[in-house]
N, C-alpha and C positions, 0 to 999 in steps of 0.2 A: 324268485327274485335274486338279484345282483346283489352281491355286500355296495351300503350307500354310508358314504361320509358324512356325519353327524357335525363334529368341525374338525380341523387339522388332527389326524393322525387318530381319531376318534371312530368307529365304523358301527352300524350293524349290522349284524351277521344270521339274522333270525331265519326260522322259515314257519311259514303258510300251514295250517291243518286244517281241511277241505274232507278229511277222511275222518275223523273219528266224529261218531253219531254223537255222543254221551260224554260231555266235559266231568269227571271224576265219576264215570261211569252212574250220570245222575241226570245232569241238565241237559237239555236236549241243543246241540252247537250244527246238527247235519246241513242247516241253511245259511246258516251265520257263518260257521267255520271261525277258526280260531289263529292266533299269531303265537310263538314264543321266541320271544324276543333277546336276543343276545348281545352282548359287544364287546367289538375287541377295540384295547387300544395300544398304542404302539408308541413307542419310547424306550429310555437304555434300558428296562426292565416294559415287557409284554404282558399284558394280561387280559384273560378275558372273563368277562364279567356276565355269573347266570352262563348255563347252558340250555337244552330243549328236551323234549320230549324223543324216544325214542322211537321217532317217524322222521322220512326224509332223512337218516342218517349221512347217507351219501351227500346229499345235497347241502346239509348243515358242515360236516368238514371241509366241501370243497368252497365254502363262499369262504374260508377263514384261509386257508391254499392259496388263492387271490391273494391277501393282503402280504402275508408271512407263513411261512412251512408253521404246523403245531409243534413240531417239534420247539421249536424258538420263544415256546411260550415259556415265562415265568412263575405266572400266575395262573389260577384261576378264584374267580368268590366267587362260594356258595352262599347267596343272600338267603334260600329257602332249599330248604331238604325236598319238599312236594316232587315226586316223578315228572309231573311236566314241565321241572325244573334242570331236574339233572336226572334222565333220564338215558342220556347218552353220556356218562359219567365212566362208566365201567371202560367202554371202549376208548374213550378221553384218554385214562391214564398211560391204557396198552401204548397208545399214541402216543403221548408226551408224558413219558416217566419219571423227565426232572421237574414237573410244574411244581409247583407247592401251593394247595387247597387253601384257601383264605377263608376262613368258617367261624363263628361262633360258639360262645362255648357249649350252649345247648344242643346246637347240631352237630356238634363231635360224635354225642353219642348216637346222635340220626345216622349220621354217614357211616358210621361203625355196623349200625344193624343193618340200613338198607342193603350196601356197598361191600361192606367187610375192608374196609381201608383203614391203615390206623397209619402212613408210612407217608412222609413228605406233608403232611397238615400241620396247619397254625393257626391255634384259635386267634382274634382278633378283639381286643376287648371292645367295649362299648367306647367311644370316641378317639380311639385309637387312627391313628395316619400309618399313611406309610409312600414314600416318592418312588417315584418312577423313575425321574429324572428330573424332565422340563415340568411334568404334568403331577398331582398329588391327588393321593384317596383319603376319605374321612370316614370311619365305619359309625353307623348310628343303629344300637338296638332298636327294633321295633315288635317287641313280642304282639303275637296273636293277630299279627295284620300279615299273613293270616296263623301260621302255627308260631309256637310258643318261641323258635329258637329263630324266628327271621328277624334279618337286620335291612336294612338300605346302605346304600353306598353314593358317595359322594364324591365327586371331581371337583375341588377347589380349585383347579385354575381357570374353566370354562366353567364352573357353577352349574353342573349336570346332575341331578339327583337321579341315580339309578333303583327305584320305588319298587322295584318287584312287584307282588300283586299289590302293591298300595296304588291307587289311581288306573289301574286299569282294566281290561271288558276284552269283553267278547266279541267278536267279527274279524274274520283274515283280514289283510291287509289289502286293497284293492289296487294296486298300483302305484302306491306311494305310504310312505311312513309317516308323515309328516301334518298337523294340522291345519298348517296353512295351504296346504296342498289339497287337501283332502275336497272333494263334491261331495259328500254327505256325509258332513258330520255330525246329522242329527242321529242318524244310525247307529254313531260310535257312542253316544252321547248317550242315547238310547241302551245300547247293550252295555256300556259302561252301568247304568243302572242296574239292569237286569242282577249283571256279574255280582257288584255289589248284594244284591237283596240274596242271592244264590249263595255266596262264597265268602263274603265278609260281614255280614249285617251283624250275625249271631256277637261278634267281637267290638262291636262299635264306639264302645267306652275307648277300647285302645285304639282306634284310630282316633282318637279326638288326642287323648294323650301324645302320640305319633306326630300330629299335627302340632300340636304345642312344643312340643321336643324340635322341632326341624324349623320354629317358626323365624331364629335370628338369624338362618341361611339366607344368603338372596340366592334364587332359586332362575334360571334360566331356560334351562328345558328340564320338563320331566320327560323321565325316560322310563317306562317301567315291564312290565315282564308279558305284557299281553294289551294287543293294540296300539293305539297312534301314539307316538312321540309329539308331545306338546310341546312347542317352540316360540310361537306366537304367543299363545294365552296359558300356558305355564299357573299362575294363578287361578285363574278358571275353574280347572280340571283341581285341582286342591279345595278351591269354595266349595264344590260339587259336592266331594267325599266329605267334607266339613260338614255339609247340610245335610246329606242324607244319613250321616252317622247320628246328629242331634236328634234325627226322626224316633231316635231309641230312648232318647229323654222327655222328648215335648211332642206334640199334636202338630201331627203333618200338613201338608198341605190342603187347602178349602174346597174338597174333591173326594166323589165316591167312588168305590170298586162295588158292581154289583156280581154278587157270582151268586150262579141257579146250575139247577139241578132237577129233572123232570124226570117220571117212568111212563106218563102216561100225557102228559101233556097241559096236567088243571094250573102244575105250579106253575109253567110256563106262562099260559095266560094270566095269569095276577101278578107275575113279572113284566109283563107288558103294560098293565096297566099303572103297575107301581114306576116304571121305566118311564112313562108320560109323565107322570106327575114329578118326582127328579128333574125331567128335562122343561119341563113348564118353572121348575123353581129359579134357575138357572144354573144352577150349579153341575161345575163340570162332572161326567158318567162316562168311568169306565167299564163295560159287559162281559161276561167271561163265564160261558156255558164249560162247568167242570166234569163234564164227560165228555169233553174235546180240545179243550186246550190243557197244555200239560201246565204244573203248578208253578213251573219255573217262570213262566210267564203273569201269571197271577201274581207271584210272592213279589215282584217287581211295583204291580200296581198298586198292594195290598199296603207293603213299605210307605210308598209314598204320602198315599191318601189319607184322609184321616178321618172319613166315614165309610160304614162298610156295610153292605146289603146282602142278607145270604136267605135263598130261598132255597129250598129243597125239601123232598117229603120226609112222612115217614117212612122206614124199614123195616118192616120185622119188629115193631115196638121203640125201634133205636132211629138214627142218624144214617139216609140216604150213605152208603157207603163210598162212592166219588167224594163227597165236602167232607165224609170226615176224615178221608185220607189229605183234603186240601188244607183243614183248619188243623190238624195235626203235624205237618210240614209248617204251617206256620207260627204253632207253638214253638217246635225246635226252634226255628230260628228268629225266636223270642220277638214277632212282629204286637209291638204292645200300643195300648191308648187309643185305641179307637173308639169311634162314636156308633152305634151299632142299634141296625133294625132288622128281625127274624120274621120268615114268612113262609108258611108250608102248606101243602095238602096232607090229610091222612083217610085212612081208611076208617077201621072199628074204634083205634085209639090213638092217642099222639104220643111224643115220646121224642121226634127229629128237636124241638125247640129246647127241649128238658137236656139234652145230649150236648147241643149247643152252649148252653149254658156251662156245662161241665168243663168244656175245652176254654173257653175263650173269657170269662169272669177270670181264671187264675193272671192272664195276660193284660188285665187289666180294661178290658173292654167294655164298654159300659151297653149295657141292652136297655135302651130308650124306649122298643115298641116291641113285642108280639104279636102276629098277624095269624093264628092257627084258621085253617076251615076246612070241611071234612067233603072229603068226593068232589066233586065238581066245583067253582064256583058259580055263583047267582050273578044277574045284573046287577044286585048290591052290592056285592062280595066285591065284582069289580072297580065298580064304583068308589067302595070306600077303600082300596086297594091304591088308588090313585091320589086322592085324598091323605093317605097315608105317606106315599111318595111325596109326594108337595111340600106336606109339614115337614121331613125327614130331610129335605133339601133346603131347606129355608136353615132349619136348625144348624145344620152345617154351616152356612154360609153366614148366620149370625152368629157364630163362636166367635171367642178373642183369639 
């Protein structure tokens, strides 16, 4: 893509990642693909703001070329130390030796270990400015959204908040930056979630914080370090991260995540049956066979919902090893309060529900029902399997 004018004298200058499988060598991005998003702006003093990942190097200095040589830069902020921020940092300086690093003070000492720079940097305090010229910057601490030493930055004279990974997701950019521009932005909207449950959930008290801090801005576009630049609905895209942060204090939305797990195929069928009776309650059912969909996808639905269904057998005396790699990924990233029903096959003895219990009572989960049944199911087994769904769906949908 073209460097595209945001407003006068304002640019992005990002590029497209279509090539890396594994967002922090974790979340699986090879379909989605990813954006890192940069800008330059231009005034008696240049600066650019956020750099990328060390992909597309070529292509990332020459959309800045276009605008004004690097050399002519002033500036650059570092809102976030993270490599798929300033990953092309090193090269940067070789480039433009007189810029001066605009950083805070916790990532002083990030840029000192990743970079080994210590030469031309100025930390920025928390609400500290600084003019350009015609245009001005407003720096706002925001630790832990996502590491300890990131800030946001602010353009007071066009009311541009440049968010970093505050408010943004996952998916390249298809043709346009822009959310009014955008043909499917449920996509965005979509992988905006995902990113969230993947990459910021764990931190979500300080996005609320974040949020409260930035609330007397009037806010025109977000702009942040991965995905669509919100122009249009600017607030939106803030509610979004609002609500899904609260998901870490209160009971999600009126909606299950069922995730199974089978070796032979029994728990299967009494997931099917417990699946009708869910769908017979009304209430909305998300499915997700955990020895085929990766977890990053799961921790998404798992986030949101606020009841949750997990069948799988037993092991070896313990925990189907897929769910207990699924429910200990979402331990870490502390997915809490759910409303929660267990269901499994075993063989001589049980042991998958006893395991479950271990993981997910610390996280606050409340286990309403166990379902244990040994070898195969019966046409009762099914039967009440179904029945047990129903009630299970009903309950959810009767909460406050």
């Amino acid at each position: 893509m073209r460097p595209i004018e945001i407003r006068p004298g304002i640019y992005w200058v990002g590029v497209n990642d279509r090539l890396t499988q594994l967002f922090e060598g974790l979340w699986p991005i090879g379909a989605e693909g990813v954006s890192y998003n940069s800008y330059l702006i231009t005034d008696e003093k240049n600066v650019l703001i956020d750099l990328a990942k060390a992909v597309k190097t070529d292509e990332f200095f020459d959309q800045i070329e276009e605008i004004i040589p690097i050399s002519k830069l002033d500036y650059v902020v570092i809102n976030h130390m993270e490599p798929d921020h300033t990953g092309v940092l090193s090269l940067f300086k070789r480039m433009a030796p007189n810029a001066t690093i605009l950083i805070s003070d916790k990532g002083l000492k990030m840029l000192q270990a990743y970079y080994h720079i210590d030469s031309n940097v100025k930390v920025v305090k928390d609400g500290e400015e600084l003019s350009l010229g015609k245009k001005n910057l407003k720096f706002f601490y925001t630790p832990f959204v996502h590491w300890p030493e990131t800030m946001m930055t602010y353009e007071t004279t066009n009311k541009i908040l440049f968010s970093c990974d505050g408010f943004g997701g996952y998916g390249a950019l298809r043709g346009t930056i822009f959310d009014d521009e955008c043909q499917d932005k449920e996509f965005y909207i979509k992988e905006m979630l995902r990113y969230y449950a993947n990459i910021v959930a764990t931190f979500s008290r300080n996005v609320l914080k974040a949020i409260e801090k930035l609330q007397s801005l009037e806010i025109e576009i977000v702009a942040p370090s991965h995905g669509l630049i919100w122009r249009k609905e600017p607030s939106m895209v803030i509610n979004l991260y609002k609500q899904w942060a609260e998901y870490a204090l209160k009971p999600a939305e009126k909606a299950v995540t069922l995730i199974y797990g089978s070796m032979y195929g029994n728990t299967e069928r009494v997931m099917s049956s417990i699946l009708n009776g869910l769908t017979k309650s009304g209430v909305p059912v998300e499915v997700y066979n955990v020895t085929e969909t990766h977890v990053s996808y799961i921790l998404a639905s798992l986030w949101k919902n606020r009841g949750v269904v997990i069948g799988a057998p037993t092991y070896e005396g313990s925990l189907f090893p897929p769910m207990e790699d699924v429910l200990r990924i979402a331990s870490v990233k502390h997915v809490q309060n759910k409303t929660t029903m267990v269901f499994g096959s075993y063989g001589w003895s049980g042991g998958a529900s006893r395991r479950i219990k271990e993981i997910v009572e610390p996280l606050k989960w409340e286990i309403v029902e166990i379902f244990d049944f040994q070898g195969g199911p019966t046409e009762e087994t099914l039967k009440k399997a179904e029945e047990l769904g129903y009630s299970f769906g009903k309950r959810i949908l009767e909460q406050e």
